[in-house]
N, C-alpha and C positions, 0 to 999 in steps of 0.2 A: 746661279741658273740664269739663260740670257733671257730677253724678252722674247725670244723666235722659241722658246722650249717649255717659256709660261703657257703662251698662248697654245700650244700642240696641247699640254696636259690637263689647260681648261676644256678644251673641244671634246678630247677624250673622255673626260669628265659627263661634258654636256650631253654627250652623245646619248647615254642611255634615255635620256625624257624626249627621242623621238621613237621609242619603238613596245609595246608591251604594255604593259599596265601604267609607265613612265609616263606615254604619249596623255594619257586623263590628269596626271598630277596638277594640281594650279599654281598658280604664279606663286602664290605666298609658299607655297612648296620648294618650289627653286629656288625664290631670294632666300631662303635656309639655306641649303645645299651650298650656292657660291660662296656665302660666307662661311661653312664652313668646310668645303672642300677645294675651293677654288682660288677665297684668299687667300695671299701670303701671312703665315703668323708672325710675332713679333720675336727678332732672334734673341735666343735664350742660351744654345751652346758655341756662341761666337758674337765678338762684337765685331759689330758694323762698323765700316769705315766712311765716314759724311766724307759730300762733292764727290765730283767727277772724277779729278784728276787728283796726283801727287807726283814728289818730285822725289826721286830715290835718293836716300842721303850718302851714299855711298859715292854713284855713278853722276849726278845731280840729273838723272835722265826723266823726263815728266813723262809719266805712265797711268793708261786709264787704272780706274780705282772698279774692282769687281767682287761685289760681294753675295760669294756664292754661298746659300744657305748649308750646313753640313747638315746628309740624310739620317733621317729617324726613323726607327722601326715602333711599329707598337704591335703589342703582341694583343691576345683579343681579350685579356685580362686586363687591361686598363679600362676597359667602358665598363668595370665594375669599381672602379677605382677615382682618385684624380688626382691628377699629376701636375696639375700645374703648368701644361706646355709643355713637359720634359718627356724626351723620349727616349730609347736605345740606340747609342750608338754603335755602329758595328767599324771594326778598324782592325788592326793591326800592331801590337807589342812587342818592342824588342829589346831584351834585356842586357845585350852586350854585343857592342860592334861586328863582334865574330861569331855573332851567333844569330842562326836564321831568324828570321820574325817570324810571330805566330798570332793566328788570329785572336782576334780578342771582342769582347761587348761593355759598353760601358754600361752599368745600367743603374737607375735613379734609386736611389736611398729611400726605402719605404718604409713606411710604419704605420698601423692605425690608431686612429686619434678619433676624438669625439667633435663634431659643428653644430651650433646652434643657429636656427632658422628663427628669425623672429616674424616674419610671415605666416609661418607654418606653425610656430610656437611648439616646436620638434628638436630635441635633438637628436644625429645621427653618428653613427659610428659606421665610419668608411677609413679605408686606407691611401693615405695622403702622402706628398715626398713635402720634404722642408721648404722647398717655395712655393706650394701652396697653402702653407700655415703662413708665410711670409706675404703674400699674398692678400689673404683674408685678414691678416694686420693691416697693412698697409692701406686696404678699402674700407678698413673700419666697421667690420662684419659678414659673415657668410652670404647674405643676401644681396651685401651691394657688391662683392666681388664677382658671384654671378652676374649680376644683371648688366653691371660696366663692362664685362670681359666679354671679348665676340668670339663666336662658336668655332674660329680656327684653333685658338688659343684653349678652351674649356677640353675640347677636342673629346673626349669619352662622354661615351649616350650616357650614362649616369649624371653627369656634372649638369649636359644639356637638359633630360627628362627634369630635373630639381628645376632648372631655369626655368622651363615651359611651365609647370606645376606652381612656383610661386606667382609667376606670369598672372597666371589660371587665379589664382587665390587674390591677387592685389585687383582682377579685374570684377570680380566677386562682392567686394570691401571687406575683406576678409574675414567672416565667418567665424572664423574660429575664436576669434574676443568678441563675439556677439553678446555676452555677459558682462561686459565691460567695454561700454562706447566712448570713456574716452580714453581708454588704452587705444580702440579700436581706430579712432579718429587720429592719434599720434600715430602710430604705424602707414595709415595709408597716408597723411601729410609728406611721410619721412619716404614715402616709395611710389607714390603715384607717379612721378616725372620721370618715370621709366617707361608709361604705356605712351608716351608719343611718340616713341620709335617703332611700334607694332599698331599694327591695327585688327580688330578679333580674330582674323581669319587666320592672319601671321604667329597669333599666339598660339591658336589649334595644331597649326603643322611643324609648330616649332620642336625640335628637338629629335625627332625620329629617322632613323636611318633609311637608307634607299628602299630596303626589300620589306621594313616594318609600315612604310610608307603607301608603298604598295601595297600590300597586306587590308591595311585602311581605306584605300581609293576601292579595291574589290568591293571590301564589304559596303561602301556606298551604294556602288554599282548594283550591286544584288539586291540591298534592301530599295533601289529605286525601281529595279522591273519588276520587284515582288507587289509595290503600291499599284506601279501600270498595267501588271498580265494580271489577270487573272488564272488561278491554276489550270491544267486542262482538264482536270478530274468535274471542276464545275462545268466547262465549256460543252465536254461530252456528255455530263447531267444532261443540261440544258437542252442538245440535240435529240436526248433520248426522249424528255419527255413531250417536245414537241410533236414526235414521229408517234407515240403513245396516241396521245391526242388528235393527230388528223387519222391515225388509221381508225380509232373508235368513230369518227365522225363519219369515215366510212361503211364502216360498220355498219352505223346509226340511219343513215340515208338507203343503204341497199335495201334494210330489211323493211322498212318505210315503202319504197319503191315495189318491192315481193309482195308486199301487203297489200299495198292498193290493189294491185293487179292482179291478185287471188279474188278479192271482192268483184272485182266489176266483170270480172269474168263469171263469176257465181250468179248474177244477175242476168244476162243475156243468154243465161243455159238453160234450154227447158227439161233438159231430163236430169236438174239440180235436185236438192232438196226443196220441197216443198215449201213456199211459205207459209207461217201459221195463220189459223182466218182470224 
């Protein structure tokens, strides 16, 4: 893919965090997102050719060198899943010269397998392809291959959420060996040097997808006008019983006013009642 076609399908990308509920997301929201929707991942179903140029051994003709990533599908069963980077290829088989090609999918070797989270002092049972076992060997644990691997590569909200959540647990001191502090103390020795690349707010938004995202940003939103308004159901209390209150003062003053002025009239009248001697 050239650079004029990255940059198109980062913008495209970009585009939805100026419209909708996107426009409120924060920054620690997007630095997600670009890494994992906008980086390039590390190539997995083709190797890369290093430098610019080559020289054709055939022709000896020096030709730029162009390594275009091959397209993957992920079907919406893999963010229950992790795959390790690997995705479906879609392409075309043909099993004999003379015979039409037909389409075909490549698709990754699955199996479920059991990880241990020493963070979380969990183990889970999810379905994995062989370089992601290969993988979590290679990091020398479930935890540090999350945390080393950037969220193009993890790529299923599953893999992420677990990231976000030991994230959540090492920034805690992890809880869960609270029975045991110097279990608890080896653990975060062994995992701390991963919170200098987040900062709390980057851990919060870390792992959720656009529209779960959003979902989240709402409910802030709400619970921030529900602290500032008050409901109207008070508001029109509040007016009713003011109006209560000044029309009884009305009230109060008329018949005050009636009063006096029956008396002092009763006074000046002589064909009133009598007074007593």
């Amino acid at each position: 893919m050239s650079s004029a076609l990255k940059t198109t399908a980062a913008i495209k990308q970009l585009f939805k965090f100026e419209k909708g509920f996107g426009a409120y997301l924060p920054e620690a929201y997007k630095k997600f997102y670009i890494e994992w929707q906008v980086k390039e991942p590390v190539a997995i179903h083709y190797i890369p050719e290093e430098g610019r140029y080559k020289r054709d051994e055939v022709t000896g003709e020096i030709i730029p060198i162009q390594n275009v990533p091959i397209p993957l599908k992920f079907p919406e069963e893999h963010n229950a899943h992790i795959w390790g980077g690997e995705g479906v290829v879609q392409g075309f088989k043909k099993h004999d010269k003379f015979i039409r090609r037909v389409p075909h999918f490549w698709i990754p070797v699955l199996r479920r397998s059991v990880v241990y989270s020493e963070v979380l002092d969990k183990h889970i049972s999810v379905v994995v392809t062989n370089r992601t076992i290969n993988m979590i060997h290679s990091n020398y644990g479930f935890d540090h291959y999350l945390l080393k691997t950037p969220a193009c590569d993890l790529k299923s909200l599953l893999a992420l959420g677990l990231k976000r959540l030991v994230l959540q647990e090492i920034t805690k001191g992890c809880p869960v060996y609270t029975n045991n502090p110097i279990k608890q103390m080896e653990i975060l020795n062994q995992y701390k040097q991963y919170l200098s690349s987040y900062t709390p707010e980057e851990i919060e938004w870390y792992g959720y997808s656009f529209d779960e995202a959003c979902n989240k940003m709402k409910k802030i939103l709400d619970e921030r006008d529900k602290a500032n308004k008050a409901p109207l159901k008070h508001l029109y209390r509040t007016k009713l019983v003011e109006k209560l209150k000044t029309a009884q003062i009305e009230a109060a003053n008329q018949k005050i006013e009636s009063s006096s002025s029956t008396s002092w009239i009763q006074n000046i009248n002589p064909f009133g009642r009598k007074h007593e001697a």
